[in-house]
N, C-alpha and C positions, 0 to 999 in steps of 0.2 A: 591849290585851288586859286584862282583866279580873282583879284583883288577886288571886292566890293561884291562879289557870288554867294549866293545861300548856301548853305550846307546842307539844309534843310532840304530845298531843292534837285539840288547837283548831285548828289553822293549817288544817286542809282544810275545816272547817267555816264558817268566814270569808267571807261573800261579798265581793267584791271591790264598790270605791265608786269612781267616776269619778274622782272630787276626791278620790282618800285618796294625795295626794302622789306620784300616777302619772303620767306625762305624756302626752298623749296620741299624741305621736309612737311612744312603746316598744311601745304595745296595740295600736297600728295595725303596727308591725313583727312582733308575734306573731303578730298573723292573718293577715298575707301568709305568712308562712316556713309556716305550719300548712297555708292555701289550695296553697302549692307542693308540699309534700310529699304531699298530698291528688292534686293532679293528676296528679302523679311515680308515683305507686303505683296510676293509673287506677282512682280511687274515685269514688262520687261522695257526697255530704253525708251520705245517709240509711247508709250503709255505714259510716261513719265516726261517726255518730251511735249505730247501734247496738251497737259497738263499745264505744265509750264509755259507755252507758246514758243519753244525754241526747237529746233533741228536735230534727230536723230545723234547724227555726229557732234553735234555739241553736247550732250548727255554723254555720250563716249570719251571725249576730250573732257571731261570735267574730272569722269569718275577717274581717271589716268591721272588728276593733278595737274593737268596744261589748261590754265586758266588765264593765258592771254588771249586779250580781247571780249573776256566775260564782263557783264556788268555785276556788279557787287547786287545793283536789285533784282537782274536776271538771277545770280544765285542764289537769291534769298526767295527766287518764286520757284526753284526749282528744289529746294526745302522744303516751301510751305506746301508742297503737291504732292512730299514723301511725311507731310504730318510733321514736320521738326521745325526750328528757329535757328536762322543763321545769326550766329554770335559773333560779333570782327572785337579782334582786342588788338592793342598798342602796346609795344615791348620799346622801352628805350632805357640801355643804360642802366642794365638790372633795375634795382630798387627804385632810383631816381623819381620815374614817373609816376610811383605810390607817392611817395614824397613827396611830388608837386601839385595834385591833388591834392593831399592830405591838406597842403599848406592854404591853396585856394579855399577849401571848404572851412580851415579854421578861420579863415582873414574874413569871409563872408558869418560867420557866427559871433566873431568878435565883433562887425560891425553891428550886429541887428540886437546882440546886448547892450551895444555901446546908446543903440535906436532904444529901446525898452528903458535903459535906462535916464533919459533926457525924460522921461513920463513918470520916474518914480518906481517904475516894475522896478521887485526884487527877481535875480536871476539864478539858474543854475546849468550847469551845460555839460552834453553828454552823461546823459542822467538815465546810468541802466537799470532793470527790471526784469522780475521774474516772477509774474503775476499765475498760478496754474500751470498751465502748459506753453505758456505764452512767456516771449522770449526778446529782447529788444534793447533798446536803449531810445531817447527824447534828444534833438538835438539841443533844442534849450525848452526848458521848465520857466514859462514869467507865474511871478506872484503878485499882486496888486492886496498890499496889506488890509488897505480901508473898505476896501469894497469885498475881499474874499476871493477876485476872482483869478480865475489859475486858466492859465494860456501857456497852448503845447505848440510850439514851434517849429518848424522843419526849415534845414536849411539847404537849399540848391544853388550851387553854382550854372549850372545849367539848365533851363527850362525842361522840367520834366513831363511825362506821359502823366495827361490831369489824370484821369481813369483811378491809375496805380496811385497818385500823390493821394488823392482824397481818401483810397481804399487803408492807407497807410495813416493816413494821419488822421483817421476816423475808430482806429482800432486804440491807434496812442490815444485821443482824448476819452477813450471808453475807459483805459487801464486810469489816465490819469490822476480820476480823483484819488482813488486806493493810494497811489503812492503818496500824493501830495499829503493826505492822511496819516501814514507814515512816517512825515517827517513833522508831523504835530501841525499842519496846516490846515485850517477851517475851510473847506470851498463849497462857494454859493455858484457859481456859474463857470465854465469850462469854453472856453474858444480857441481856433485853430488858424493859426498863420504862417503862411508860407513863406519865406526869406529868399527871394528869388536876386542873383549880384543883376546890378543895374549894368545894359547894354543894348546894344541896337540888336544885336539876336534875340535876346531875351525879348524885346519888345514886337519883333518881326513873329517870332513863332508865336508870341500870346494873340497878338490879333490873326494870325490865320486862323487859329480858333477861339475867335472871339465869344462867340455863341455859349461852346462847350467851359471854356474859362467862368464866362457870366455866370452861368448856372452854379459853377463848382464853388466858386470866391469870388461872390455877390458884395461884399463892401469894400470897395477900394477909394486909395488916396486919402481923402482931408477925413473924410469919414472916419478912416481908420486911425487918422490922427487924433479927432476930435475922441473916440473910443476909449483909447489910450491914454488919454489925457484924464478922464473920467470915465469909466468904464459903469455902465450900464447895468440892468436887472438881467440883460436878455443877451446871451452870446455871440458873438458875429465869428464869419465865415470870411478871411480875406489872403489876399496875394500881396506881398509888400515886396515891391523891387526897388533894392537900397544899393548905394555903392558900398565898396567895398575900402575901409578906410583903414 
């Protein structure tokens, strides 16, 4: 990608290159699964084609696995027209790329502990559960002794889909009190913060949806410092984007 480029942006505009590190066993697995769900749904090319806004023969060349010159968002509309979700994953190096993940999302958890506790929160992290039928884990658990109040945490290295973040960590601070109870903790009030690692993407994707952010995690900045510092009768709702130290 093209140095100082969104990704956000660019990635549907991308045509896809045979040789760009694809193999060609995966491309030949997409256009079968695409070819089944095409026959499953008693389509036929051109119906599926216009659906998508692409070409007869482009539907033909997919379902074969010849996917040069496709756009990754072109095949993600020629998906969403057979009812499915185009899912792209990153192979490097076996294990490695869990690993470098794993590592980013621990460095960003350490930091927002390291955050919580310049205020006093007591911490816990990676904090599982088995509430009912409900099944999970908290990536950090704060406790704020004086006041009672208990703050469920999530941490992102990259700016997530708010929709899914809120739906998630609305379910965690339902389970939360229980647990917190659990470990002999009194809680008066429950609030949910989002650990987002500080970067110009992260700052580029939240104000494109500036709007939908507002709504989701309405107290940010000094606010959520000021909170922190003395935490309140009344919960708050915030996005903290911290670096990662």
């Amino acid at each position: 990608m093209p140095s100082g480029s969104s990704d956000s942006d660019t990635w549907p505009l991308t045509p896809i290159r045979q040789n760009a590190g694809m193999d060609r066993a995966s491309w030949l697995r997409v256009g079968r699964a695409l070819r089944a769900l095409r026959l499953r749904r008693d389509l036929g090319q051109e119906d599926v084609a216009r659906a998508a806004g692409v070409s007869r023969a482009t539907i033909s060349r997919i379902e074969r696995g010849m996917l040069a010159g496709v756009t990754l968002g072109r095949l993600s509309d020629v998906a969403a027209g057979l009812g499915a979700v185009l899912a792209v994953g990153v192979r490097w190096n076996g294990e490695a790329l869990d690993r470098l993940l794993d590592e980013a999302h621990a460095r960003l958890v350490g930091a927002a502990v390291a955050y919580l506790g310049e205020f006093g929160w007591e911490t816990a992290v990676e904090v599982s559960f088995a509430v009912g039928g409900e099944r999970g884990s908290i990536d950090i658990l704060g406790y704020h002794r004086p006041t009672a109040s208990l703050l469920v945490g999530e941490a992102k290295s990259v700016v997530p889909d708010a929709g899914g973040t809120v739906y998630g960590l609305d379910r965690k601070a339902r389970l939360a009190p229980l647990i917190a109870r659990q470990r002999g903790l009194e809680v008066r009030t429950v609030s949910r913060v989002l650990f987002v690692a500080e970067s110009r993407t992260a700052r580029r994707r939240i104000a494109r949806f500036a709007a939908l952010w507002a709504v989701a995690f309405p107290v940010r900045g000094r606010r959520l410092r000021a909170w922190l510092r003395n935490p309140g009768p009344e919960p708050v709702v915030n996005i903290a984007r911290i670096l990662d130290r």
